[in-house]
C-alpha positions in Angstrom: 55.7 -21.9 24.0 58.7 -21.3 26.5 60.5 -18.3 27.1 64.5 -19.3 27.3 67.2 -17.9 29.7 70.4 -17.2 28.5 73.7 -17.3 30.2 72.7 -19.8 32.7 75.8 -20.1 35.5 78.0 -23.1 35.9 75.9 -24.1 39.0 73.0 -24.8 37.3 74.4 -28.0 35.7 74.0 -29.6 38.6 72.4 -33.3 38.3 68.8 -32.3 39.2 67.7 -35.9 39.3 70.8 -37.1 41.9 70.1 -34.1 44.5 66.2 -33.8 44.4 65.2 -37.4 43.7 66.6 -41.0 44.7 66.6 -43.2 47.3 68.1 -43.4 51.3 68.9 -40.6 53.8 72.2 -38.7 53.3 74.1 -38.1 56.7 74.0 -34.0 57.0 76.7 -32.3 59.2 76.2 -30.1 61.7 77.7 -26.6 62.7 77.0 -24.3 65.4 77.3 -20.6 65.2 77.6 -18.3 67.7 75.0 -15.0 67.4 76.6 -11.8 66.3 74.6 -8.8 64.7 75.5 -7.0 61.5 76.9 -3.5 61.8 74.6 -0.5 61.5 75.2 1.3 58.0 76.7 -1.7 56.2 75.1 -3.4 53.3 75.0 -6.8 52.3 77.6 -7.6 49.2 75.8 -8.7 45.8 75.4 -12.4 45.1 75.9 -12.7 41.1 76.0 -15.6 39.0 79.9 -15.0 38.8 80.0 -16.2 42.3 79.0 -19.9 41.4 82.2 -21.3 40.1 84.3 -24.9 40.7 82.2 -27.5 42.7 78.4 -27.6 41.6 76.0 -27.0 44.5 74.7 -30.4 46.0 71.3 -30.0 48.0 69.7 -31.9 50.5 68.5 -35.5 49.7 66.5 -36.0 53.2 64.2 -33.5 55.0 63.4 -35.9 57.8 64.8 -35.0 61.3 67.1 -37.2 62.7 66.5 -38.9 66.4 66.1 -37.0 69.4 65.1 -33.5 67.5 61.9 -32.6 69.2 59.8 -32.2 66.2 56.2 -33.2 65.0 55.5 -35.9 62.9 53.2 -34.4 61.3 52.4 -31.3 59.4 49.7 -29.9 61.5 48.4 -32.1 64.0 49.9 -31.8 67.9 50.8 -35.5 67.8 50.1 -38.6 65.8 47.8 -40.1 68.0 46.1 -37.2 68.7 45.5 -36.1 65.6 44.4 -32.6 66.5 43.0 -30.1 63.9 44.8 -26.8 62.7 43.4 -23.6 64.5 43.6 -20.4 62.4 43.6 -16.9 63.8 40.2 -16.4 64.0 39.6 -19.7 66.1 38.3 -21.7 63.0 38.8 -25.5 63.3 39.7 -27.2 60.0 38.8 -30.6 58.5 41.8 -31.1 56.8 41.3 -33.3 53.5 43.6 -35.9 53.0 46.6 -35.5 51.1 46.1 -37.2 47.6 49.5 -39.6 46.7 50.1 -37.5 43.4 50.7 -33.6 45.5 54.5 -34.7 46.5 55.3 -35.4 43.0 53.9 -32.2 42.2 55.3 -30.2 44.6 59.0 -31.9 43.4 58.2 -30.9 40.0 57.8 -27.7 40.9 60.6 -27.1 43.1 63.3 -28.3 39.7 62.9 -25.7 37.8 62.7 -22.9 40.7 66.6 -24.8 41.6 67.9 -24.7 38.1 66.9 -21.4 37.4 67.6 -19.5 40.6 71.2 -19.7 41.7 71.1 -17.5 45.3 67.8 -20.5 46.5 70.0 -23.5 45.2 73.0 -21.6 47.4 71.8 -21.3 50.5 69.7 -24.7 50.3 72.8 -26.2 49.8 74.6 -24.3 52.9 71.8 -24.6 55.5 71.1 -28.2 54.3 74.3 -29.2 55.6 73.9 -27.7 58.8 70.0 -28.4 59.5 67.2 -30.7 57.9 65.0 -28.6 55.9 61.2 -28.3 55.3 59.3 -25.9 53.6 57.2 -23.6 55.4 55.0 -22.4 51.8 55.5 -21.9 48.1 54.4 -19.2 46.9 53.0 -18.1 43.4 52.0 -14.6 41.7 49.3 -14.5 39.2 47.4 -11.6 37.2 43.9 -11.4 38.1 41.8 -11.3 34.8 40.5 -13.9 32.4 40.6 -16.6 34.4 44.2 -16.0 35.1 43.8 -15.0 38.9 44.0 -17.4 42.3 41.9 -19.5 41.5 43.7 -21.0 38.3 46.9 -21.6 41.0 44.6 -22.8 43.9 42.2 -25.5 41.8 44.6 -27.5 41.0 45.5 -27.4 44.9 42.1 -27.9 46.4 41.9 -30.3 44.0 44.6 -32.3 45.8 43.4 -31.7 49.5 44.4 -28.0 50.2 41.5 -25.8 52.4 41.9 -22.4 51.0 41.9 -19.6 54.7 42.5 -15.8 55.0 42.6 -13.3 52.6 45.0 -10.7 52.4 45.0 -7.1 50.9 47.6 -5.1 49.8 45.8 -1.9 48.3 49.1 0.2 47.6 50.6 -2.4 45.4 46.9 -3.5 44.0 47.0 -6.9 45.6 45.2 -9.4 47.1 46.2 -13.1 48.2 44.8 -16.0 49.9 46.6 -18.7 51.9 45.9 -22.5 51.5 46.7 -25.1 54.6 47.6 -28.1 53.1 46.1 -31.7 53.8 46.7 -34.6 56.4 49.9 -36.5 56.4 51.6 -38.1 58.5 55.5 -37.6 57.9 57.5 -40.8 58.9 60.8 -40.1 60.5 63.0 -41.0 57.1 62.8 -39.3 54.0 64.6 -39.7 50.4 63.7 -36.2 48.8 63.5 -32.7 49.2 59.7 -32.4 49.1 59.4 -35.3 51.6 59.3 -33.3 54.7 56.0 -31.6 56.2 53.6 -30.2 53.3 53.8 -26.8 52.9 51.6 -24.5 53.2 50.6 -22.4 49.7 50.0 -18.6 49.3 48.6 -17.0 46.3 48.7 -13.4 45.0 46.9 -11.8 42.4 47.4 -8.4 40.6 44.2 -6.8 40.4 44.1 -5.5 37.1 41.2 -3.4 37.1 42.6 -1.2 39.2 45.9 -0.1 36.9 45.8 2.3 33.9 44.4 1.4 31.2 47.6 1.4 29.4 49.0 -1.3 31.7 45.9 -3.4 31.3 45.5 -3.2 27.6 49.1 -4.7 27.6 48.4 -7.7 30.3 45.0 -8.3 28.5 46.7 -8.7 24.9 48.7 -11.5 26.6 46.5 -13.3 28.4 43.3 -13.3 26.0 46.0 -15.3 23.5 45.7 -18.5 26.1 42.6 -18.1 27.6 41.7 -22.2 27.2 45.3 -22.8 29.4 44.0 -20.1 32.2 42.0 -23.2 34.3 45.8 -25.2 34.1 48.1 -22.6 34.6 49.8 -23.9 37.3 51.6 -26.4 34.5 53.7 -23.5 33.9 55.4 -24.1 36.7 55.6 -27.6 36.1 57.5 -27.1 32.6 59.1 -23.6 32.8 57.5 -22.3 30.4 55.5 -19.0 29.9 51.2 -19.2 29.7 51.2 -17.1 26.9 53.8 -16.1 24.1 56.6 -14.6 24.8 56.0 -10.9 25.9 58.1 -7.7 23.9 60.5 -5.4 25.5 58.7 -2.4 25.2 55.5 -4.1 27.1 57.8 -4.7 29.5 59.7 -1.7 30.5 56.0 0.0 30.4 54.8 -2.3 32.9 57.9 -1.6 34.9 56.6 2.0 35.3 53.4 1.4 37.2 53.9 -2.2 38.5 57.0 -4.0 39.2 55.1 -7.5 40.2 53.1 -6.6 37.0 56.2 -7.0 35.1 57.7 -9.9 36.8 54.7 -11.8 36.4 54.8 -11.0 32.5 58.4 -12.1 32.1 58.1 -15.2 34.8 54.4 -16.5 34.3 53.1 -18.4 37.0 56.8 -19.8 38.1 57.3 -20.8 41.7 58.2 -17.0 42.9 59.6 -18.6 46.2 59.7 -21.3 48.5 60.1 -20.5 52.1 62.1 -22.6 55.1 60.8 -22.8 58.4 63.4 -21.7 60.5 62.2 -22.4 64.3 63.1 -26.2 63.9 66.5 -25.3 63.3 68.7 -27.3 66.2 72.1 -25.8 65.4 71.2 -22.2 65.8 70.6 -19.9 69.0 67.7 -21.3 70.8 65.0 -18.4 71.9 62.4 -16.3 70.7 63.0 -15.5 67.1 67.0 -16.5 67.6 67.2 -19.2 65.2 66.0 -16.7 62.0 68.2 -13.6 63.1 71.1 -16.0 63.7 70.0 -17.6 59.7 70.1 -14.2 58.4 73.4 -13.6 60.4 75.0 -16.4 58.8 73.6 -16.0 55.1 74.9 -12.2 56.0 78.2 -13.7 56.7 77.9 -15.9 53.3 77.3 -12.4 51.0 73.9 -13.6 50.4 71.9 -10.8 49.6 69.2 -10.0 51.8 66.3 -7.9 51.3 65.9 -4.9 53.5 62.7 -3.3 52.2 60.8 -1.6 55.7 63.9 -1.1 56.8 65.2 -4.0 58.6 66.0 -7.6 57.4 63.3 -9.2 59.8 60.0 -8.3 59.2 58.3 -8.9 62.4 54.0 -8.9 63.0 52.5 -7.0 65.4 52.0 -9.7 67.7 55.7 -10.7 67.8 55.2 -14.2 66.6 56.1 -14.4 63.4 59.2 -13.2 62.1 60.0 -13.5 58.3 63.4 -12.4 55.8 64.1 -12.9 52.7 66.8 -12.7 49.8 66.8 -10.5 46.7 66.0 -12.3 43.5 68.5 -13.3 41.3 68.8 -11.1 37.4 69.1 -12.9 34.8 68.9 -12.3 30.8 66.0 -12.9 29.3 65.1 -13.1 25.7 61.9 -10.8 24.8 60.4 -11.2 21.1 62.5 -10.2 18.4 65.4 -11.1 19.9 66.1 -8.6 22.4 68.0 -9.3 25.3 67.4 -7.0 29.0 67.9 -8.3 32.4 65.1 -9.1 34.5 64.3 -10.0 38.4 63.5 -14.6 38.8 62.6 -15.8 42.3 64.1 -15.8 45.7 64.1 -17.5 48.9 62.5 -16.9 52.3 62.7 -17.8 56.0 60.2 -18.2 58.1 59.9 -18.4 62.4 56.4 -19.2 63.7 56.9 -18.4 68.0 54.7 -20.6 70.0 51.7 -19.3 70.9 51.4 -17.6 74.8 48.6 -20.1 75.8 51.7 -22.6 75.0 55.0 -20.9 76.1 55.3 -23.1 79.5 54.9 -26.4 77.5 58.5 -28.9 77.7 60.1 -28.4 74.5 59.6 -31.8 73.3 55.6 -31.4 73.6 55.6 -28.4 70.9 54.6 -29.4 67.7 53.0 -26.9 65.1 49.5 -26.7 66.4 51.2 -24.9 69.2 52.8 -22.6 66.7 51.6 -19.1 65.1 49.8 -19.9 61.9 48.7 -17.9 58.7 50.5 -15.0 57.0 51.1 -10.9 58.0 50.0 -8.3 55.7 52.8 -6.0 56.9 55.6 -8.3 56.6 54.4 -9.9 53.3 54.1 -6.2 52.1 57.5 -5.6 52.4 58.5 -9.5 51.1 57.1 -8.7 47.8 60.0 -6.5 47.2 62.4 -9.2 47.1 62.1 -8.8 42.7 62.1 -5.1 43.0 64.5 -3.6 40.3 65.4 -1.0 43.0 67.8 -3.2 45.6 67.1 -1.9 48.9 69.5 -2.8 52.0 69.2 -2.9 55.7 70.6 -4.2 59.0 69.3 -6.3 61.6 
């Protein structure tokens, strides 16, 4: 039972299975930008789909970093031989599971159709991959919490496969809640042939709490989700096959959910899709070195490539209190999309984000080619994933730097 877009741009007919899949390590040029800030008082332009015309977008075939970039070879762990465990916040030590050989296939499967159907993340993939090697800080998913239909029918499936779930987040003006998942063990050999074969990425998981909306609003989610209540358990398949966990939704349940909750509505219309992938940014070589320089000089550049950038809170860099992790994001792409009976309205997909994790204090005198990611600021900020969430609002907000 999928739920079709129409009007798909010229960039999506891009050969899916030559830039995310295949074999060997593509050579990927390098650039280096000097810093500049954007103005006060200007905005960035609109990205639309009629900006993706002539030569399809070619991503990334190799996430690996390339000899001499001091990286970590593995995901979490400060060194290979080491083999040291993931501190969160709070001090907690984790026993890591280990990853099971089917998650990378999985996580490729998922990242396909968040590429073909989101022009603005295969853009800028494809204009940062030629300048850096990328990996994925998280994915990220939005679910509605009722039925069955909540985190945990995202996060089985990833515990399942080796993921620890960690902190929980609350959002009580937008009737949210979310939970962050570390992923397993791996160690990441220096050569990769795919997009997902970098560092796993973390996972972070959002649920709408339904309960807490009018009972018009639920009454309209519950009709939906009580049709497929035996596929709640597997919903994360949805994001597999691009397709909707329940039929496909009418416009006037839509606009209403518009009215009281915008990631209400974009859940109805997207189901459990990937809502965004997110690059790490402080591995970047080719950008400013410093404290948070390499993700102000990003959103500089993207700036510079009329990407547009959300600037909900304000500012395009939403920083946490402790100064040590910085995070931006673009707007969503609109698109068409066909409700039942045939009518056609545009609606908010997915986006992109970037992420900069500072080194921790008790690590800030350590050689640069000692720092791996168990040095680095882990989990998520309520405050600056407060303001992320905006990134599919229908009202476009701008700011500056």
């Amino acid at each position: 039972m999928e739920t079709l877009f129409t009007r798909t741009p010229a960039v999506l007919s891009m050969s899916l299975q030559a830039t995310l899949g295949g074999g060997g390590t593509e050579r990927l040029h390098r650039y280096f930008f000097a810093p500049s800030n954007i103005q006060g008082g200007q905005t960035a332009p609109q990205l639309t789909s009629s900006s993706f015309t002539g030569t399809p977008v070619q991503l990334p075939k190799a996430f690996a970093r390339e000899k001499g970039h001091a990286v970590s070879e593995t995901r979490r762990g400060c060194s290979m031989e080491a083999k040291a465990p993931l501190k969160t916040p709070g001090g907690e030590v984790a026993d890591c599971e280990t990853a099971h050989p089917l998650l990378r296939k999985i996580l490729k499967g998922m990242l396909k159709p968040y590429v073909k159907r989101n022009p603005t993340a295969a853009q800028v993939m494809s204009i940062l991959g030629e300048r850096e090697l990328i990996r994925f800080d998280h994915f990220a998913f939005r679910t509605f919490g009722v039925e069955g239909y909540g985190i945990d029918s995202i996060a089985k499936m990833f515990l399942d496969l080796g993921y620890r779930q960690r902190d929980e987040l609350r959002f009580p003006a937008k009737k949210l809640r979310a939970y962050w998942y570390s992923p397993p063990k791996e160690a990441v050999e220096e050569s990769g042939a795919s997009m997902t074969d970098g560092p796993l990425p973390r996972v972070f998981i959002s649920e709408l709490l339904v309960d807490q909306l009018s009972e018009k609003a639920q009454a309209i989610i519950k009709k939906y989700t009580s049709e497929g209540r035996q596929l709640a358990g597997h919903a994360a398949l949805s994001s597999l096959v691009h397709g909707l966990p329940w039929r496909t939704p009418e416009l006037k349940d839509y606009v209403e959910l518009t009215r009281e909750s915008e990631y209400a509505a974009w859940t109805l219309v997207n189901g459990y899709a990937l809502n965004h992938t997110t690059i790490t940014c402080h591995d970047f070589v080719n950008f400013t070195m410093g404290p948070g320089m390499a993700l102000r000089d990003v959103v500089n550049f993207l700036y510079r490539e009329q990407i547009a950038l959300n600037g909900a809170g304000g500012s395009l860099i939403n920083v946490s209190p402790d100064k040590l992790l910085l995070q931006a994001s673009t707007e969503a792409d609109i698109a068409p999309f066909t409700f039942a009976g045939g009518h056609v309205a545009d609606v908010p997909l997915s986006y992109i984000e970037f992420a900069h994790r500072e080194v921790l204090p008790e690590f800030e005198n350590l050689p640069l080619e000692e720092i791996y990611d168990c040095h680095r600021r882990e989990g998520f900020e309520v405050g600056n994933a407060d303001n992320i969430f905006e990134s599919t609002s229908i009202k476009r907000s701008h700011a500056t730097t």
